[in-house]
Structure formats: structure tokens, C-alpha cells
N, C-alpha and C positions, 0 to 999 in steps of 0.2 A: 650267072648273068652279070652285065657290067653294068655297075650303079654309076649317074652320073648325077654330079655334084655340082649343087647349083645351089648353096649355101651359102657359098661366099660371096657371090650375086648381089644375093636377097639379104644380107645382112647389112649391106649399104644402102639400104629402104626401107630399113624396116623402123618401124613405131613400136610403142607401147601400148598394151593393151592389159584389162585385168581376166583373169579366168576365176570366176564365180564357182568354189564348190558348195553345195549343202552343207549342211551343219546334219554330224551324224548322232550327236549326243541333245540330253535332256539335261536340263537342271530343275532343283524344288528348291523355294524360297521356303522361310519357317511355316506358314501354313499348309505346307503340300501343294500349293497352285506351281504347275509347270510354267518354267521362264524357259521362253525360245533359244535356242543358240545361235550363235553368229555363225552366218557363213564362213567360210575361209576363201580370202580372198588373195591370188598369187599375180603378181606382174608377170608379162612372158611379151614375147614380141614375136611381131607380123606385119605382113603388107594386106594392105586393104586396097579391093579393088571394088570398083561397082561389078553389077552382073549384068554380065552380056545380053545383045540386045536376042542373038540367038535363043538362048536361054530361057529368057524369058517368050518368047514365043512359041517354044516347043514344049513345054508344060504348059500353056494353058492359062498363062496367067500367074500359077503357084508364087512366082518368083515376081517382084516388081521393084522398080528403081530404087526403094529402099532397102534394100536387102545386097548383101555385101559377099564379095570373094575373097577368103582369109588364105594366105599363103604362109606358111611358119617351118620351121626344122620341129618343133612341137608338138605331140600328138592329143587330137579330143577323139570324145566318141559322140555320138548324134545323141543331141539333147542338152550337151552341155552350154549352160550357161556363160555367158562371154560380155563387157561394156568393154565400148572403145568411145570416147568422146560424148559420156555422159548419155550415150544408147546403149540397151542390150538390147544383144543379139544370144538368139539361142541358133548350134548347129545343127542344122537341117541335113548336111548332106557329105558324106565322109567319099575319099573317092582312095580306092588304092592303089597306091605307088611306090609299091617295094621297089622301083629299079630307080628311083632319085634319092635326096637325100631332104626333100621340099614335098611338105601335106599340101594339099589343096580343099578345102570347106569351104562348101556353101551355105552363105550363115544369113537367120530370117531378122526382121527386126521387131520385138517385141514390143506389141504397142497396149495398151491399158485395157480395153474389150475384145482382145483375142487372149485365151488362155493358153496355156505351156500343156500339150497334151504328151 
């Protein structure tokens, strides 16, 4: 199948963003009380777009004005954690695209009284 490249496009668009992993490990201070670990937090770049107004109307709502479409050469999987401009977003929706060389995610934006299920 012929992959097209659309890389070098989107690199002349593209921003900075951070990609939020978990922290997989424990630490014990002297008394045995567990200390949290720090995420690991990596920079990666993407274009950020609003979501379509289609979109948003053919789910139902799920998706609303604040909720963003990440475009990247870089790959997440759904769930992962993501801040762009002092928001996080978690990715909601992987779509695949083996024949480009450009992911496309649709990513939710994480507000204080909804939780990360």
C-alpha cells in the first residue's frame, strides 16, 4: 500500500505539547509511609485543532467546543494523558492510519468534576 507523507506539512504547524506518563514506581520515606512518584513528563509536537462542528453533532454531544483534534507523527493510545496550554486533555479517540505518516486523536478536555475513567 502507498503511504503518503504528510509530515513535512505538519511540521511547519506544529507546537509543543507535553505527554503525561504515570509514574510506575513507589518510594518509602524512613518511616514506611509511601511517597508518590512523579509522573514523567515528555515534550512531543502537534497541531491542535478545534472539533468539528460534524462531530460534534453525530455523537451526541460526547465531543464539545472544548475538546481538541491532535494531529502528530507521534503515537498515543486512548487514555493517555496530554497538557497543551496549561489544559489537559486526555485521548479519547485513536483513529488508524497506517497509509500516512500523520495520527490523528481526538482528545477530551479534563475539567475538575469529571473523572478519567
Amino acid at each position: 500500500m502507498r503511504q503518503f507523507r504528510f509530515g513535512g506539512i505538519l511540521r511547519k504547524y506544529t507546537v509543543p505539547y507535553v505527554f503525561i506518563q504515570p509514574a510506575t514506581g513507589q518510594e518509602y520515606d524512613e518511616y514506611g509511609d509511601a511517597i508518590p512518584a512523579k509522573p514523567n513528563r515528555q515534550i512531543r509536537k502537534g497541531n491542535f485543532q478545534p472539533v468539528d462542528a460534524k462531530l460534534q453533532l453525530a455523537e451526541g454531544g460526547e465531543y464539545t467546543d472544548k475538546d481538541r483534534t491532535l494531529y502528530t507523527t507521534g503515537t498515543h493510545k486512548n487514555g493517555d494523558l496530554i497538557e497543551y496550554q496549561g489544559e489537559q486533555y486526555t485521548v479519547d479517540s485513536e483513529q488508524d492510519r497506517d497509509y500516512m505518516d500523520v495520527n490523528k486523536y481526538v482528545v477530551k478536555k479534563r475539567v475538575a468534576n469529571d473523572p478519567v475513567q
